[in-house]
C-alpha positions, 0 to 999 in steps of 0.5 A: 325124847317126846314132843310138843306140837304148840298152835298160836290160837290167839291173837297177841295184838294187846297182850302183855310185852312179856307175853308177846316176846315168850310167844316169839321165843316159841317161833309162833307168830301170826294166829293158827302158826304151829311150832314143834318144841322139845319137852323139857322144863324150858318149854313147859314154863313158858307154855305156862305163861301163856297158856290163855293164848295157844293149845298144845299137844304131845307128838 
């Protein structure tokens, strides 16, 4: 099963509750923090959320 390497690029200081909670559900952090995540449905719909905050890549 494939991978996803997910890397926090900005901050979540003034973002939405529900962004900052999906950020954390993904265990990322504090900016530049990286997260291995399976690929699956899941993960990609909270990737989709918040898109605009972190830059993913497959492993």
């Amino acid at each position: 099963m494939a991978n996803l390497k997910i890397k926090l690029v900005k901050s979540l200081n003034g973002r939405l509750d529900k962004h900052i909670a999906t950020a954390r559900s993904l265990g990322l952090r504090k900016i530049g923090g990286e997260t291995v995540q399976p690929d699956n449905p899941q993960t990609r719909g909270k990737i989709a959320q918040i898109r605009y905050l972190i830059s993913v890549t497959e492993e």
